[in-house]
C-alpha beads as a LAMMPS data file, in Angstrom:
LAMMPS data file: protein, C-alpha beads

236 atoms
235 bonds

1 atom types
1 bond types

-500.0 500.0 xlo xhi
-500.0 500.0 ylo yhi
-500.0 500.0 zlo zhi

Masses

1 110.0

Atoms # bond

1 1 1 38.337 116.272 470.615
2 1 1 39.185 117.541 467.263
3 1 1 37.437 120.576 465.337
4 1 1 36.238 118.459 462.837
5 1 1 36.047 114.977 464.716
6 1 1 32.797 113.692 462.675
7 1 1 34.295 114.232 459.094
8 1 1 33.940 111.885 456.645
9 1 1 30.649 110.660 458.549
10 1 1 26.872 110.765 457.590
11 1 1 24.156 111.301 459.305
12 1 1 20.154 111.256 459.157
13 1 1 18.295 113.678 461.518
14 1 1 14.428 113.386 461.648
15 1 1 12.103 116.395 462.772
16 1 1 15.040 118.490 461.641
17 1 1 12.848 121.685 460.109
18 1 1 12.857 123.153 463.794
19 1 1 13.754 122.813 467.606
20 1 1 15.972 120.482 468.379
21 1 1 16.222 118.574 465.471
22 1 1 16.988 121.586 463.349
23 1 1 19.973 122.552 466.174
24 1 1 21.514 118.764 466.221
25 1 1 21.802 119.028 462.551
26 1 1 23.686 122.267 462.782
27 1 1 25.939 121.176 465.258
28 1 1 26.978 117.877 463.126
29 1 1 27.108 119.569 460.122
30 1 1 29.425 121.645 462.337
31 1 1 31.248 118.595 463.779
32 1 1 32.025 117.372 460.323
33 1 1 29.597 115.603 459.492
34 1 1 27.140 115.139 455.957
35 1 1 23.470 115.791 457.390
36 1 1 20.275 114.251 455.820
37 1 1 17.852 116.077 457.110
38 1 1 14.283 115.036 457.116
39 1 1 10.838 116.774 458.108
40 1 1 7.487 117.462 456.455
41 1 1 8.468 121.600 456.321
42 1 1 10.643 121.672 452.929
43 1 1 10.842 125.855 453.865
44 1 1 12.466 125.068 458.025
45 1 1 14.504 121.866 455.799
46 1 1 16.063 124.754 452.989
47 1 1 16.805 127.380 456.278
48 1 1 18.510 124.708 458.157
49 1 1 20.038 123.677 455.148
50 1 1 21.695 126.776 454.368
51 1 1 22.443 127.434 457.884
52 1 1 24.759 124.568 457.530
53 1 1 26.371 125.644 454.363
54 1 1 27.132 129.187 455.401
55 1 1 29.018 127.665 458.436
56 1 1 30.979 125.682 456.175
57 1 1 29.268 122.220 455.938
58 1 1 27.470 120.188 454.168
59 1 1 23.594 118.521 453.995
60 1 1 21.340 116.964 452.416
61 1 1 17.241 117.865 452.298
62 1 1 14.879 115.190 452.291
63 1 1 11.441 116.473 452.784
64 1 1 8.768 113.693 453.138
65 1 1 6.179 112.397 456.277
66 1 1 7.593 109.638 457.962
67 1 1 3.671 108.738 458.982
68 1 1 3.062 108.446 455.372
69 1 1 2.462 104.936 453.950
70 1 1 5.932 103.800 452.210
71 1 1 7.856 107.197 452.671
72 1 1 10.550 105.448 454.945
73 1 1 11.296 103.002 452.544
74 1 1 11.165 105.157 449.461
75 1 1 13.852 107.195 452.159
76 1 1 15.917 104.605 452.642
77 1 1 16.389 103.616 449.020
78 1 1 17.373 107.349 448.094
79 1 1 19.388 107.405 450.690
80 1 1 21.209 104.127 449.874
81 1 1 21.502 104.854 446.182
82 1 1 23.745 107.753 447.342
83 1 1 25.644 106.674 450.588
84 1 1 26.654 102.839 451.489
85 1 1 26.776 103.280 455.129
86 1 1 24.922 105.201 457.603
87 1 1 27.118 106.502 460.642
88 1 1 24.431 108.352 462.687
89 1 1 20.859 108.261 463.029
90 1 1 18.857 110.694 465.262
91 1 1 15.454 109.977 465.825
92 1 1 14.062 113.049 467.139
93 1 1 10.814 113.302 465.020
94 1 1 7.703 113.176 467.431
95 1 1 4.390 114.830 468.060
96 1 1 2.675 115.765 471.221
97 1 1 -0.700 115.264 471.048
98 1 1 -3.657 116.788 472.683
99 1 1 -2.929 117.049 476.626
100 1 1 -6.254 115.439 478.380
101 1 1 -7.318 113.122 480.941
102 1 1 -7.360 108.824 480.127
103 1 1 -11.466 109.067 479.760
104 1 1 -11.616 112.053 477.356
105 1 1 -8.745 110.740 474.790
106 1 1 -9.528 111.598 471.030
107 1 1 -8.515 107.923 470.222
108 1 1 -8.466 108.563 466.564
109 1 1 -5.545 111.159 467.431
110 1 1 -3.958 108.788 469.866
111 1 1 -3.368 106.223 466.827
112 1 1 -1.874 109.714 464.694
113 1 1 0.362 110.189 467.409
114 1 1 1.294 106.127 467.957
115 1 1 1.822 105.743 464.171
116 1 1 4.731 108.340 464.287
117 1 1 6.185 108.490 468.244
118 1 1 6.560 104.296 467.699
119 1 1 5.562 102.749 464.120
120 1 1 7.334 104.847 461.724
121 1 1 10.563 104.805 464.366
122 1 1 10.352 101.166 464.424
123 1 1 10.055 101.325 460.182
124 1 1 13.212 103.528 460.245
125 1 1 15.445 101.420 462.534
126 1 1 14.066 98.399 459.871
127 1 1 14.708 100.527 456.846
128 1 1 18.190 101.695 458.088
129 1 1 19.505 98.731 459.834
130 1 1 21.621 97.425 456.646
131 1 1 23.338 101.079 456.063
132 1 1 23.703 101.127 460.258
133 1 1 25.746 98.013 460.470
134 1 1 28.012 98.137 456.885
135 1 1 28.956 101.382 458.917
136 1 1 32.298 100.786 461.030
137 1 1 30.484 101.994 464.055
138 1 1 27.471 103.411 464.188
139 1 1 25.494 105.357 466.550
140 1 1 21.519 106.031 467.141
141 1 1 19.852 108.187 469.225
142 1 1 16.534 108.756 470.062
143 1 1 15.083 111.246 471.559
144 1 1 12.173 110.414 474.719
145 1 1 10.614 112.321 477.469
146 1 1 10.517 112.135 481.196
147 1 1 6.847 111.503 480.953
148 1 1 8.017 108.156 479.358
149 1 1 8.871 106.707 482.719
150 1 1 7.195 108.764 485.007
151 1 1 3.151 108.929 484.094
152 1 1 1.904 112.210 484.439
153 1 1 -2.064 113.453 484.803
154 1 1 -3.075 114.342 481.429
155 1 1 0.326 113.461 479.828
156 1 1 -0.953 109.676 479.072
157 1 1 -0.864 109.798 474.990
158 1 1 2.589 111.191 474.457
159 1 1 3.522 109.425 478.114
160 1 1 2.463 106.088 476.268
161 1 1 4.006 106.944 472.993
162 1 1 7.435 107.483 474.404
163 1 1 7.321 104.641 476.844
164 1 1 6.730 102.340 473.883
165 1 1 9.204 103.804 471.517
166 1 1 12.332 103.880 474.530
167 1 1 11.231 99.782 474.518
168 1 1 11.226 99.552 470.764
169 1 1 14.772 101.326 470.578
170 1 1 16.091 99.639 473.382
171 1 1 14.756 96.449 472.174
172 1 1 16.826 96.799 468.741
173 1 1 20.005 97.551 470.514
174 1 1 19.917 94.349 472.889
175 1 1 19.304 92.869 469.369
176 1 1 22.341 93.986 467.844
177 1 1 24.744 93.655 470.619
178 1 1 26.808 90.194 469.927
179 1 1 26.550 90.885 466.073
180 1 1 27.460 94.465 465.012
181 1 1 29.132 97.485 466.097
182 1 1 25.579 99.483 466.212
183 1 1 25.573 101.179 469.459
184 1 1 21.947 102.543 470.834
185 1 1 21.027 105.265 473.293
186 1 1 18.226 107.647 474.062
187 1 1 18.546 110.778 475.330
188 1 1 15.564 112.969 477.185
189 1 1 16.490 116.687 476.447
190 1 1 14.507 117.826 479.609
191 1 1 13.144 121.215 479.607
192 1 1 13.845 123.337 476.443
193 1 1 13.022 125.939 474.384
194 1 1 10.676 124.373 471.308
195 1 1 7.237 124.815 469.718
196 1 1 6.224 121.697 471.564
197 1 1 7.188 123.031 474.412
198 1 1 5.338 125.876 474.248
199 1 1 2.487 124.150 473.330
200 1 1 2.420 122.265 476.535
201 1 1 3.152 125.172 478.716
202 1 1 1.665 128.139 476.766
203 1 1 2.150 130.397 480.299
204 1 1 6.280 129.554 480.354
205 1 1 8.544 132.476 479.689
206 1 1 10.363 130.738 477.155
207 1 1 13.823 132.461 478.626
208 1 1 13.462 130.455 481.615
209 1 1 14.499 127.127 479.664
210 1 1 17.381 126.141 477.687
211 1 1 17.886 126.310 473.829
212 1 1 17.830 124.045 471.853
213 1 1 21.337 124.293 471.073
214 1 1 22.674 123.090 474.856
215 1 1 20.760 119.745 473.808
216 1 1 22.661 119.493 470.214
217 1 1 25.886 120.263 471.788
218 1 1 25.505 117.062 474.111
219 1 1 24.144 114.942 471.223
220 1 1 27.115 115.907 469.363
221 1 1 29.724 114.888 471.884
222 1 1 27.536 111.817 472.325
223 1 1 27.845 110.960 468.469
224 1 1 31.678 111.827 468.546
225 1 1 32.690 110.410 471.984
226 1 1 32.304 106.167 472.784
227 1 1 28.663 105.979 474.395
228 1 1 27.913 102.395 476.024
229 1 1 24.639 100.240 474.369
230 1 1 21.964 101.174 475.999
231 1 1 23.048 104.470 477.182
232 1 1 20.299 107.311 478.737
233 1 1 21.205 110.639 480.368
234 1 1 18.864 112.888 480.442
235 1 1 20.346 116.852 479.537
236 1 1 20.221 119.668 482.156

Bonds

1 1 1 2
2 1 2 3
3 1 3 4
4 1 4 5
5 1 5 6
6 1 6 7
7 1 7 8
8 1 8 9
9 1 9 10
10 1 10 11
11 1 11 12
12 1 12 13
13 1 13 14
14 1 14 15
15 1 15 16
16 1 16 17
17 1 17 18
18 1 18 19
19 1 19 20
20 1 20 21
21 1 21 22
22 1 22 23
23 1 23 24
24 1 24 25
25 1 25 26
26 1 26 27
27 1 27 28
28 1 28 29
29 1 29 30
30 1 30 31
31 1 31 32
32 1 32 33
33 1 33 34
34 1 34 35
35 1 35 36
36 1 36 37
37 1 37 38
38 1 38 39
39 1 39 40
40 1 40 41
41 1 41 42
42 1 42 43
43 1 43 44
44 1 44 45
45 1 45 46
46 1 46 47
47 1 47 48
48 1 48 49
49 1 49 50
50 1 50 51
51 1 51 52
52 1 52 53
53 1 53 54
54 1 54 55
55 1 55 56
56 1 56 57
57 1 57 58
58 1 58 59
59 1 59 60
60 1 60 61
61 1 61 62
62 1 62 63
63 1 63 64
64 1 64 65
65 1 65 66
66 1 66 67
67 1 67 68
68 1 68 69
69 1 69 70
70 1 70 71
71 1 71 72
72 1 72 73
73 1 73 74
74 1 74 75
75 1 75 76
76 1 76 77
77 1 77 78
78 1 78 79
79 1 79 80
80 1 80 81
81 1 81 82
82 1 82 83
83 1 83 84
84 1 84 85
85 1 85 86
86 1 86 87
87 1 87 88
88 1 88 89
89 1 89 90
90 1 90 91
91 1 91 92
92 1 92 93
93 1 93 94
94 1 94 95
95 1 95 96
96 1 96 97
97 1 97 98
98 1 98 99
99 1 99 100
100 1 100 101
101 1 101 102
102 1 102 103
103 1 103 104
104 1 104 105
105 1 105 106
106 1 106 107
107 1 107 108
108 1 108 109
109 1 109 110
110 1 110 111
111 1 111 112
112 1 112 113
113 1 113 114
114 1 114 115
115 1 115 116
116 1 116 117
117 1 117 118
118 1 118 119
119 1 119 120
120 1 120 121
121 1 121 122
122 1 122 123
123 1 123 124
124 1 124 125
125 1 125 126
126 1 126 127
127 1 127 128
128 1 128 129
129 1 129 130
130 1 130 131
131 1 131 132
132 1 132 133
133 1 133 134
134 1 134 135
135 1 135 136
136 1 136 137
137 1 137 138
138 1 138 139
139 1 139 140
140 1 140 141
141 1 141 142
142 1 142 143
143 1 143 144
144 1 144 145
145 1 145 146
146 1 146 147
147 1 147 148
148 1 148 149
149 1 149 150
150 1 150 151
151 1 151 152
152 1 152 153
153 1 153 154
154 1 154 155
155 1 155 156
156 1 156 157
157 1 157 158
158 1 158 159
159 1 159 160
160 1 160 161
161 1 161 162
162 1 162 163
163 1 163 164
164 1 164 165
165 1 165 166
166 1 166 167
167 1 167 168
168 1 168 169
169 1 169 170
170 1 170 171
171 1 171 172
172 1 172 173
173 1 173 174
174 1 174 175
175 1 175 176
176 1 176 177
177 1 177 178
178 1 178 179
179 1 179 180
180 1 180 181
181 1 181 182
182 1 182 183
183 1 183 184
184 1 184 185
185 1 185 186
186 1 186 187
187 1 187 188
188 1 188 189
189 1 189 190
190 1 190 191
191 1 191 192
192 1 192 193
193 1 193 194
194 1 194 195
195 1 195 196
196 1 196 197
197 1 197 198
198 1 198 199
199 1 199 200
200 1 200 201
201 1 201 202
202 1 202 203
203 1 203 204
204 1 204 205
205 1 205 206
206 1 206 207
207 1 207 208
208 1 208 209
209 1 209 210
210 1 210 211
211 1 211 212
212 1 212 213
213 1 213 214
214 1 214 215
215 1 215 216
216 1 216 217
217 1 217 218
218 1 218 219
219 1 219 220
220 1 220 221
221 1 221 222
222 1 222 223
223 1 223 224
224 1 224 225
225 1 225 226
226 1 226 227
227 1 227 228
228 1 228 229
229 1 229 230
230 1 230 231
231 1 231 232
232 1 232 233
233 1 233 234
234 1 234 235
235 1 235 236
């Protein structure tokens, strides 16, 4: 693999103010590549921003909520007003939730959490789909969680959530098979060092897990190597 082996390529990373999101877009700003990044936090979109200037790259800061009614679209017009094709998408954007049993769900959060783990993912793939296949090959990742195939106690909302939102993606790359070059795969970043993370497990050293760099590294070689449709692998 070359130094530079995403250069000349763009792509859009969601939930990229922080954690892994923040790290991916390093690392393909790193690899080469022109970074949108995207997150409600203009302050973590600036530090990540100049994180990948002072390493030599380049980026772009788009700070909106992709919950909010019409932001994806009003995205994806920016966006296509500047670039004709979109080489990567990573949709890694995605919020827990309050941890509880079925019976005690705060339903009105459960629809919060629904309307960005699986409607505004589904708006971006629908936003993005023209700039994904004028691209010569293009490449989308989302990120899941184990908990989105195996149900765990108290796990149910973001469980659900992530179930639903593996289908949707997965759904849209069976689409596109026979009649692009758009190539679709989801990857679960097991155990890592985030705010999410810690929210979930308050009592975890965080040492004892990986950064959030080992994930970005393997997204990166991901986005530069030849993935198959439909590919999941699941990191450490």
């Amino acid at each position: 693999m070359s130094e530079i082996p995403l250069a000349g390529q763009t792509a859009l990373v969601t939930g990229a103010s922080r954690g892994i999101g923040a790290a991916t877009a390093i690392a393909l700003g790193a690899a080469g590549a022109h970074v949108i990044l995207t997150a409600r936090t203009a302050g973590g979109l600036e530090e990540v921003e100049d994180a990948i200037f002072q390493a030599g790259g380049s980026a772009t800061i788009a700070p909106l909520d992709l919950a909010e009614h019409d932001a994806i679209g009003r995205l994806a017009s920016a966006i296509g007003e500047r670039w004709p094709t979109l080489d990567m998408l990573v949709l890694n954007a995605g919020m827990l939730g309050t941890l509880s049993a079925v019976n005690a769900i705060d339903f009105a959060e459960f629809a919060k959490v629904l309307t960005l783990n699986v409607a505004a993912q589904g708006a971006m793939l629908a936003a993005f789909d023209p700039m994904l296949r004028r691209a010569p090959s293009a490449r989308v990742l989302g990120i899941t969680s184990s908990v989105g195939r195996t149900p765990r106690a108290y796990w149910g909302v973001y469980g659900a959530s992530k179930a639903a939102f593996e289908n949707l993606l997965l759904s849209y790359g069976h689409e596109l098979e026979n009649v692009s070059q758009v190539r679709v795969g989801i990857v679960d970043p097991g155990a890592t060092r985030t705010k999410m993370r810690a929210r979930a497990f308050p009592g975890e050293d965080p040492a004892s897990v990986k950064a959030p760099e080992v994930v970005a590294e393997r997204i990166v070689a991901l986005m530069a190597g030849s993935f198959e449709r439909g590919h999941f692998e699941r990191v450490g």
